[in-house]
C-alpha positions in Angstrom: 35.7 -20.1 25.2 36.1 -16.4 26.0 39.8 -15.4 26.9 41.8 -12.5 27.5 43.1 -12.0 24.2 39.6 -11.4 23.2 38.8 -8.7 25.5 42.3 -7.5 26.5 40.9 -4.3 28.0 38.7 -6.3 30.6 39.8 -7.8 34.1 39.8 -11.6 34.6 36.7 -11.0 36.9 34.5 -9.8 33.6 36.0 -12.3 31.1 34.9 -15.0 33.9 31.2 -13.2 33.8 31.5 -13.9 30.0 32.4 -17.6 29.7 29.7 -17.9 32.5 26.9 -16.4 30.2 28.4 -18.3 27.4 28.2 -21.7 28.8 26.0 -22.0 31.4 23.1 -19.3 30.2 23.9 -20.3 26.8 23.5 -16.6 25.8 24.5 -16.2 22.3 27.3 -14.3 20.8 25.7 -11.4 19.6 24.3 -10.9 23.0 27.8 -11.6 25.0 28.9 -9.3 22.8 26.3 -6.8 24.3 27.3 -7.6 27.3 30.9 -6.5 26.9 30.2 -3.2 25.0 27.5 -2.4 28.2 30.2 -3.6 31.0 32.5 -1.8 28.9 31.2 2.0 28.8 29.7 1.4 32.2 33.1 1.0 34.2 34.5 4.0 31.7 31.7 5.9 32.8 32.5 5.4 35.9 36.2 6.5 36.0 35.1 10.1 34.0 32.4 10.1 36.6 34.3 9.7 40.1 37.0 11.5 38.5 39.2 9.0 38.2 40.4 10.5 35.0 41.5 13.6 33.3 37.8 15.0 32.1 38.9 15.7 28.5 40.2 12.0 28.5 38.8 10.1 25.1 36.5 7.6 26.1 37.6 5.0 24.0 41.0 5.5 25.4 39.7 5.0 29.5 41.6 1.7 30.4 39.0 -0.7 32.8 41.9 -3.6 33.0 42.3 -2.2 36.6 39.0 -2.4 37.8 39.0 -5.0 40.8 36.9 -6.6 44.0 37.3 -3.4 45.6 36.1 -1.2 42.9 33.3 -3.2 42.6 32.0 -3.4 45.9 32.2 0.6 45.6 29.3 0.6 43.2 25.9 1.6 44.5 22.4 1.9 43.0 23.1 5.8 42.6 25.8 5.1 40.1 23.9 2.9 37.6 20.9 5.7 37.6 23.7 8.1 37.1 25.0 6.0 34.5 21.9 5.8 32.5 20.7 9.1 32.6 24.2 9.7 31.1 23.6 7.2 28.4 20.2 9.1 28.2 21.3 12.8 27.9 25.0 12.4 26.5 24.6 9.6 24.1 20.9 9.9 22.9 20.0 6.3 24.1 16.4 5.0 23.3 14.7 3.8 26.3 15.1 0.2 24.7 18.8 0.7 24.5 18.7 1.9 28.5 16.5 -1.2 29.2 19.3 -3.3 27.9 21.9 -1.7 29.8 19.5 -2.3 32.9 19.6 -6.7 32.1 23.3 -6.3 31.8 24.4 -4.7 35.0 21.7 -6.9 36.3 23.3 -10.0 35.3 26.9 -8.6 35.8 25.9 -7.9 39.4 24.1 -11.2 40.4 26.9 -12.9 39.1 29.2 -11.1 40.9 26.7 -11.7 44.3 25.9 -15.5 43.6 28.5 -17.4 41.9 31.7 -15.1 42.8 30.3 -13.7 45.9 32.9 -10.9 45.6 29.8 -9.0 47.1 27.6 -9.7 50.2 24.6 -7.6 49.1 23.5 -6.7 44.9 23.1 -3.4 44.6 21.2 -3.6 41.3 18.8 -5.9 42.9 16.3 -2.8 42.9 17.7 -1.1 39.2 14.3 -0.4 37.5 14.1 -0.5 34.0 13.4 2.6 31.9 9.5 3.4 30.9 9.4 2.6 26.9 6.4 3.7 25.2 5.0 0.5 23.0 4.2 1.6 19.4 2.6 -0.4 17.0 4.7 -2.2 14.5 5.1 -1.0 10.9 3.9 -3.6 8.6 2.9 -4.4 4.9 -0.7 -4.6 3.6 -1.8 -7.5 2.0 -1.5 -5.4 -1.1 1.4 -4.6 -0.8 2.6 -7.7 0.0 1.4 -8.8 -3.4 3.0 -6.1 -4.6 6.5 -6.7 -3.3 6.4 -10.5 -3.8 5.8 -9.0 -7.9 8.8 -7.1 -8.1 10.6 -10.0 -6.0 10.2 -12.1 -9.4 12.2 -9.5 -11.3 15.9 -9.4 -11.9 18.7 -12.0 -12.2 18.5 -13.5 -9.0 14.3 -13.4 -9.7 13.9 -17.5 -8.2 16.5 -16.7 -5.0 15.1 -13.6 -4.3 11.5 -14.2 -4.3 11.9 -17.2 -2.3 13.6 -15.1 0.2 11.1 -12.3 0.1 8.4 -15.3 0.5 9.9 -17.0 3.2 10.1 -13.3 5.3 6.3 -13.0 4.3 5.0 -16.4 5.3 6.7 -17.8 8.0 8.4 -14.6 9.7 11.9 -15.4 10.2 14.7 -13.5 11.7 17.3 -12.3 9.2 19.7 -14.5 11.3 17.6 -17.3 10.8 17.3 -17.4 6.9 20.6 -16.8 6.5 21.6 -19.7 8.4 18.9 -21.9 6.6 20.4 -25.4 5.0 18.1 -26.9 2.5 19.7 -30.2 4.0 17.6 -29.6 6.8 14.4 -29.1 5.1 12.2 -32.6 6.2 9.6 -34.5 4.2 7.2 -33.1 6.5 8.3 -29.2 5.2 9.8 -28.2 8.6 12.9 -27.0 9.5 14.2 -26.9 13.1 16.1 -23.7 13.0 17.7 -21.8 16.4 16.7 -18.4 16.7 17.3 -15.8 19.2 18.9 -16.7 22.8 19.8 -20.0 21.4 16.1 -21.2 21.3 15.4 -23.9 18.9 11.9 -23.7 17.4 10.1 -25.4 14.2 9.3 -23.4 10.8 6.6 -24.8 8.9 6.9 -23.6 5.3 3.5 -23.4 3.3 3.1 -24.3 -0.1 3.9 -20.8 -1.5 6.9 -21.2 0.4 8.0 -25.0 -0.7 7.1 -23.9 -4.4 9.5 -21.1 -4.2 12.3 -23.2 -2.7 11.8 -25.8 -5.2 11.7 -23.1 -8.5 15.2 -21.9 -6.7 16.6 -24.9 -6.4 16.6 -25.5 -10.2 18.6 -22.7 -10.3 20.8 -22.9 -7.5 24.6 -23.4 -8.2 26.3 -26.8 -7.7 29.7 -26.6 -8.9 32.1 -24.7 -7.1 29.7 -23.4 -3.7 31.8 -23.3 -0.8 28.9 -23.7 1.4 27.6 -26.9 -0.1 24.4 -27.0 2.5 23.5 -23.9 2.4 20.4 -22.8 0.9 20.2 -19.0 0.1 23.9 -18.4 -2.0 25.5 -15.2 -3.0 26.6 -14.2 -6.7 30.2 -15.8 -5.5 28.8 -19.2 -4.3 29.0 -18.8 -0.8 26.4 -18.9 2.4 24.5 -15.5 1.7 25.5 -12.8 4.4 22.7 -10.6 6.1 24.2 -7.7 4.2 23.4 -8.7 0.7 19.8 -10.1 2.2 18.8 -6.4 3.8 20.1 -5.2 0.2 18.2 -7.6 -1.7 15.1 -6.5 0.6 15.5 -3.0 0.4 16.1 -3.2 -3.6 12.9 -4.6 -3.5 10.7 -2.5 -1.7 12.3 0.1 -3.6 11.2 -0.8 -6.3 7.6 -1.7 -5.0 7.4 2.0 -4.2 7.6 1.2 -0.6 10.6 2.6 0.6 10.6 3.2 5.0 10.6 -0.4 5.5 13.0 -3.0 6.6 13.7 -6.9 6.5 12.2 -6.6 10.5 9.1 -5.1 9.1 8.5 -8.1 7.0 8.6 -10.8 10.0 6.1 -7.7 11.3 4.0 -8.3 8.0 3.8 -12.1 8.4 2.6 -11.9 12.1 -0.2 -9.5 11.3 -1.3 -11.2 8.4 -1.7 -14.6 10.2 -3.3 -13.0 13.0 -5.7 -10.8 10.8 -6.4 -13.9 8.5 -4.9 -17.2 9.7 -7.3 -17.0 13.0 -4.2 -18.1 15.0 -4.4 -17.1 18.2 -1.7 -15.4 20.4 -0.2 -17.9 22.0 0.2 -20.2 19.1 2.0 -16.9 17.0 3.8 -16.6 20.1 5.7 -20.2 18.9 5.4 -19.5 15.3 7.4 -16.4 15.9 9.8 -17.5 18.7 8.9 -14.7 21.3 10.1 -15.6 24.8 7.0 -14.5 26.6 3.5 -14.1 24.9 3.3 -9.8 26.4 5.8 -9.4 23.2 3.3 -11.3 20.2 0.4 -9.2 22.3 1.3 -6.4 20.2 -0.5 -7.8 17.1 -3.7 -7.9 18.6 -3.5 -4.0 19.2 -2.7 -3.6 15.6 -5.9 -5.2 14.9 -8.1 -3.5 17.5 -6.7 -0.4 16.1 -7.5 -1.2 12.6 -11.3 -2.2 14.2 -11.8 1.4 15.7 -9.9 3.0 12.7 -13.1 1.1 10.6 -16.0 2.0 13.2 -14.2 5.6 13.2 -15.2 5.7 9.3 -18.5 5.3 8.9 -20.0 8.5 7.5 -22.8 7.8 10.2 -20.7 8.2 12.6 -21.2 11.9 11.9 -24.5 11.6 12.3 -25.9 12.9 15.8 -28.8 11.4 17.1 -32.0 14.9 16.7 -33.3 13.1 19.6 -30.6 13.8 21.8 -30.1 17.6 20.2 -32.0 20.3 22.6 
């Protein structure tokens, strides 16, 4: 349960919108937590923006506790465009981080129209979401996948961290999701039901590159005094590995690959591509593999491979070549 203690800066009326998103959307905490920092520089936005407060007030110092029904009801469609294009121009948001903004407000307000009814009408019924361009995503060759599980087999930790490496490589798991991984949970089958992002539960297969490096780790793996007796990945002090010291073990890696500009995202990136490109999975079925909520986000693998196609027809020398017949 969310209470005031936890967000003593907010009025009952958003803490409410919180436990709502909390238990009934089952939103998880990372993303309530969104919700709060987005309510929360939209409503001190607000104040600077109606003059409500002194302008050279710091914004971390704007109080919101008195927002109430009537400030609410104030709010128009105007304010949220003049809110984003603030977010745009004075805090250098992405388009992505904009878009966000947009689903909060959204919810916020429909909350406030539906289940509150502190409003007759939602004026962010018709809030558009920014334009973001869609760029491929940046991902490992085959190669140099090769090349990164190599290095992965280096070190001191050489069994934990390949098998991490290896299970970001083959089955394209969030960094929330390995972390959380118990080998407890592993089944005779070589699944794992694990419960990725918006609280969606899904099943990982792991491969046999991925059970063999489990199983070399596990020969390894402390048993006396871990704290976290279940879980599978464990630090140097016996304990659950955080998602810090997995994005260092990754970017150690790559590092030492020689391919620095990557991240522990880019590898779930690398395992989608290379089971589209060699698997012959379809989209729909990566769609599940990788736990996307709609199949327009797995779609993006599919351009990655097109482009590839017409990088490949682009490169053949007779492509140069102009037909004399067509010459005057």
């Amino acid at each position: 349960m969310i209470t005031r203690q936890d967000y003593k800066d907010f009025p009952v009326l958003m803490v409410e919108f919180l436990n709502y998103m909390d238990a009934i959307r089952n939103k998880s905490k990372n993303t309530i937590s969104e919700y709060a920092s987005d309510l929360r520089l939209f409503f001190r936005f607000l104040k600077i923006y109606r003059g409500d407060v002194p302008e050279d007030t710091p914004l971390d110092e704007i109080d919101i506790s008195d927002i109430d029904k009537k400030d609410i009801r104030r709010i128009t469609l105007a304010d949220a465009y003049a809110f984003l294009s603030w977010c745009k121009d004075e805090r250098d948001n992405s388009a992505r981080t904009r878009a966000r903004k947009v689903s909060t407000l959204r919810a916020f307000f429909k909350y406030c129209t539906v289940q509150k009814h502190v409003i007759d009408e939602n004026p962010m019924q018709e809030l558009e979401t920014p334009k973001m361009k869609q760029s491929l995503p940046k991902y490992l060759t085959l190669d140099e996948s090769m090349k990164l599980l190599s290095k992965a087999a280096e070190g001191p930790n050489k069994e934990r961290d390949y098998a991490i490496i290896t299970l970001f490589l083959n089955c394209g798991m969030r960094l929330s999701e390995l972390v959380s991984l118990n080998y407890t949970d592993i089944r005779d089958d070589n699944t794992v039901k694990i419960t990725g992002k918006g609280n969606k539960e899904r099943t990982i297969y792991f491969n046999d590159a991925c059970i063999a490096a489990i199983n070399e780790y596990m020969k390894v793996r402390p048993v006396d005094g871990v704290k976290d007796k279940e879980a599978l990945f464990l630090s140097n002090r016996k304990q659950r590995i955080s998602p810090k010291t997995v994005q260092h073990i990754v970017y150690t890696t790559l590092e030492k690959a020689g391919l620095e500009g990557y991240s522990v995202h880019k590898l779930r990136h690398t395992a989608a591509t290379l089971m589209y490109q060699y698997g012959d999975v379809d989209v729909l079925l990566l769609k599940e593999i990788l736990g996307h909520e709609n199949v327009g986000t797995t779609q993006i693998y599919t351009h990655v491979v097109n482009d590839q196609l017409k990088s490949a027809t682009d490169a053949n020398p007779l492509n140069k070549i102009a037909n004399k017949n067509t010459e005057d």
